[in-house]
N, C-alpha and C positions, 0 to 999 in steps of 0.2 A: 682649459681650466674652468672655464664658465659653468663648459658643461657638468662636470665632476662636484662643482657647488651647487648646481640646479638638483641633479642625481641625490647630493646629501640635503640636500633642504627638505625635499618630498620625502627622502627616509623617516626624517626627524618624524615631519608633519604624520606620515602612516602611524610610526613609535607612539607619539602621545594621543591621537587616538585609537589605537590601541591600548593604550593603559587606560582608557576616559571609558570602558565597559565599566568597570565596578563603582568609580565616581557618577557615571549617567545611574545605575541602578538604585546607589543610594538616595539623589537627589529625588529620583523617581518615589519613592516612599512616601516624600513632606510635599512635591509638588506635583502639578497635573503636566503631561507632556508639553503643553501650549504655553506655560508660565514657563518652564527651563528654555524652551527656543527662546522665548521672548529674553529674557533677563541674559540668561548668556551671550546673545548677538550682543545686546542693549552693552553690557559690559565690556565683551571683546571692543566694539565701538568708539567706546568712550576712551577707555583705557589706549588706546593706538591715536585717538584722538589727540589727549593729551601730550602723551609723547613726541607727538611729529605735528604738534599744533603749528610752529613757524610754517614749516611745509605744506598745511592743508591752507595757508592764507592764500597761496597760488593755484589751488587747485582750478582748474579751467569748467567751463558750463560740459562742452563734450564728455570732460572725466564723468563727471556727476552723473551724466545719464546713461552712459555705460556702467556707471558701478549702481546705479540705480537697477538695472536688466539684472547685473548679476546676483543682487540681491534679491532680489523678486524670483530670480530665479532659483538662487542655496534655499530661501524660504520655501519655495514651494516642495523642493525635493524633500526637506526636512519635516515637511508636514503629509507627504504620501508616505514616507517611511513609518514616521507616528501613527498614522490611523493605520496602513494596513499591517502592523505591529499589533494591534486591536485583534484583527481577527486571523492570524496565521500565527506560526510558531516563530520563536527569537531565530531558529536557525537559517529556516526557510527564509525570514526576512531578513539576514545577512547575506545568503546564499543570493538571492534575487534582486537586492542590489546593487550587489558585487560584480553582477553581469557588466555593467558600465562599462568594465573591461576593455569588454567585445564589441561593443556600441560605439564606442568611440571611435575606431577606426572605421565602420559601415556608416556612419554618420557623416563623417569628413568626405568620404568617396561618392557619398550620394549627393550631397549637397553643393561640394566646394570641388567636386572632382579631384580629390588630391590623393596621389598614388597609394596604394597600401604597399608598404614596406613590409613583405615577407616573414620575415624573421620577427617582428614588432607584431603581427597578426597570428602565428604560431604561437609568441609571448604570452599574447593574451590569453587564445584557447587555452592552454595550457595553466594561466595565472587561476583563468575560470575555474577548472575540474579540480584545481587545489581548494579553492576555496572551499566547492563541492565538498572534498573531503572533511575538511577541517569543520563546519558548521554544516553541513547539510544532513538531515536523517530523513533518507528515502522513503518517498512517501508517493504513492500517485494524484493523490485528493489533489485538488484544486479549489480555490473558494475567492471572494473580493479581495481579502487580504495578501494574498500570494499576487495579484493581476494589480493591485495599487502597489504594490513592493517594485514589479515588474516596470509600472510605469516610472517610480524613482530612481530608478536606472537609469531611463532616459531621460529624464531629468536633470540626473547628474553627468550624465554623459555629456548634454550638452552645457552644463557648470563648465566643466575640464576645458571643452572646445573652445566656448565665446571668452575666459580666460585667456586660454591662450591667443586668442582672434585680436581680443582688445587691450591684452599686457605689450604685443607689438610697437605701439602708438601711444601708452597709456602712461602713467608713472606707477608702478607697481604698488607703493604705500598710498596714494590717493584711492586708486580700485577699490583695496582693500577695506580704508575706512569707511567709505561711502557702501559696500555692499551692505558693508555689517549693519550701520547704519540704515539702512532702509530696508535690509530681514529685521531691524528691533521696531522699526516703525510698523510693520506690515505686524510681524506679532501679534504689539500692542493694540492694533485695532481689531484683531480676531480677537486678543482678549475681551476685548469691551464688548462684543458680540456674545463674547459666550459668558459674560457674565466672570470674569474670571481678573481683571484689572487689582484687585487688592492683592497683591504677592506676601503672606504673611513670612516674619522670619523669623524663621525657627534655630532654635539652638543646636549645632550641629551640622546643621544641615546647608544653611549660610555656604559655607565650606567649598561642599560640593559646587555651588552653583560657582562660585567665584574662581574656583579651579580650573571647571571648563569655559569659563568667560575671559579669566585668562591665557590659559594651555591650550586647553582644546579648542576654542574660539580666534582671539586676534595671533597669538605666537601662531598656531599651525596652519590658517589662511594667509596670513602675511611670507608665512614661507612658500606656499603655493604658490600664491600669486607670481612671488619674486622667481622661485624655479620653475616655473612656466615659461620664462621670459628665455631662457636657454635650450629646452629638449620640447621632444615632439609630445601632441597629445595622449598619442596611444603609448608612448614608453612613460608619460606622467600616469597615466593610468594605470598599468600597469603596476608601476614603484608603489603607489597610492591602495594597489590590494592587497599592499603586503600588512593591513591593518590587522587581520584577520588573522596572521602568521603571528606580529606582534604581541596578539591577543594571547594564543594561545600559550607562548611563550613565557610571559608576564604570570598568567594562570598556574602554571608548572612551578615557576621560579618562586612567588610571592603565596600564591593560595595551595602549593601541593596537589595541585591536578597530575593524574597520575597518565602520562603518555600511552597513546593506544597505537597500532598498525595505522589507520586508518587516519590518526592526526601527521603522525609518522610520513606516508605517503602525500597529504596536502603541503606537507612544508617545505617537503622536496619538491615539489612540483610546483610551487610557485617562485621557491628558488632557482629552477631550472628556466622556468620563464626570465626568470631576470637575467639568467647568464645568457642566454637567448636572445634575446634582444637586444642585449647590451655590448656582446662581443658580434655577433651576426657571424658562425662558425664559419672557416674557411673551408670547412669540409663540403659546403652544401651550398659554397658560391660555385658559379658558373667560372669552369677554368678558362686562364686569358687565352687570346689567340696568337699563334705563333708568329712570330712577325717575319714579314717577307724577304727574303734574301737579299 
């Protein structure tokens, strides 16, 4: 049962950001990329703050400096994303992301020696080439923005791991406060650097930011966190691509995007990865051995 709630937590979490593409774009209008990480960590933060304040009175020094790492760490992936967004396409830099996927499981094996599960590494290739589909327009160029995209993958690749490494031992809702928490802190000081600390607020616009500060911010890392704590790295990855699927979906439903073959083929295919990993076919396990007379 644990597992089946961990399973729907990271749905949800994929779902609303998935719908946070058109809320990110319009926020993007009134503010500069650096002010929306900032203020939306700063929000999610606070807001989960609030809520479970009895609860952070016991938070332990160990929590603090684990959710400190994972913070430093969502920051930094959310800032190779932004800048190499700068100089490559929206597609390519969901595409090249999205690789995390696959990273995950070659991460875990190289570092922690921990088995790859077959069927969960098949998942993923497969989660990968959907994505391909869905956002990716074939290109051979190469440029800084596609190789800092690249590196936000691994970035986030290891988000998903030390996650899951340190919700083990951790309290899932302390993690989560404190990362947010110290991605608003680390922000904030890039803001002062760049000159950028006055957050004006605009009419309309407010909105957005408060949306993904609370949706796309503390509700879909708190659910992370929390379904981390039940299924493996590589199948939360996995669930976690289905952002992309969401997206497109939401796109059709709400904006009348009109479906092509080729989005067609991505949705299937990272659907397939899910049923893939999630059932592990019996077709394509090794049959048992007969037992002896």
């Amino acid at each position: 049962m644990r597992k089946y709630i961990g399973e729907l937590g990271l749905i949800i979490t994929a779902f609303i950001w998935g719908s946070g593409f058109v809320v990110t774009s319009i926020s993007l209008d009134y503010y500069s990329a650096y002010q929306n990480m900032a203020v939306r960590f700063l929000i999610g933060g606070v807001i989960l703050g609030l809520i479970f304040y009895k609860k952070m009175k016991h938070v332990q020094k160990g929590t603090v400096i684990k959710g400190a790492i994972l913070g430093s760490i969502l920051y930094l992936a959310f800032a190779l994303q932004t800048v190499g967004l700068q100089f490559t396409t929206p597609s390519k830099n969901a595409f090249l992301t999205a690789v995390n996927v696959v990273i995950v499981p070659l991460i875990g094996w190289a570092i922690y020696k921990k088995r790859m599960d077959k069927f969960e590494v098949a998942g993923a290739v497969l989660a990968m080439l959907g994505i391909g589909f869905l956002s990716l327009k074939f290109s051979a160029e190469l440029n800084i923005g596609d190789i800092l995209s690249f590196l936000c993958a691994i970035v986030f690749a290891f988000h998903i791991i030390y996650t899951a490494k340190f919700v083990k031992t951790e309290n899932p809702i302390h993690l989560t406060v404190v990362q947010l928490l110290a991605a608003a802190v680390m922000g904030f000081i890039i803001l002062l650097f760049r000159g950028e600390a006055a957050v004006p607020i605009v009419d309309g616009a407010v909105f957005s930011l408060v949306y993904l500060g609370i949706f796309g911010t503390a509700a879909a890392f708190l659910l992370q966190t929390v379904a981390q704590k039940f299924i493996s790295e590589t199948k939360a990855a996995i669930i976690l691509s289905t952002e992309s699927f969401w997206g497109m979906v939401l796109s059709i439903a709400v904006l009348g995007e009109v479906i092509t073959l080729k989005m067609a083929v991505g949705a299937a295919l990272i659907l397939l990865a899910i049923l893939i990993s999630e059932t592990k076919p019996k077709l394509f396990k090794t049959m048992p051995l007969r037992e002896k007379v």
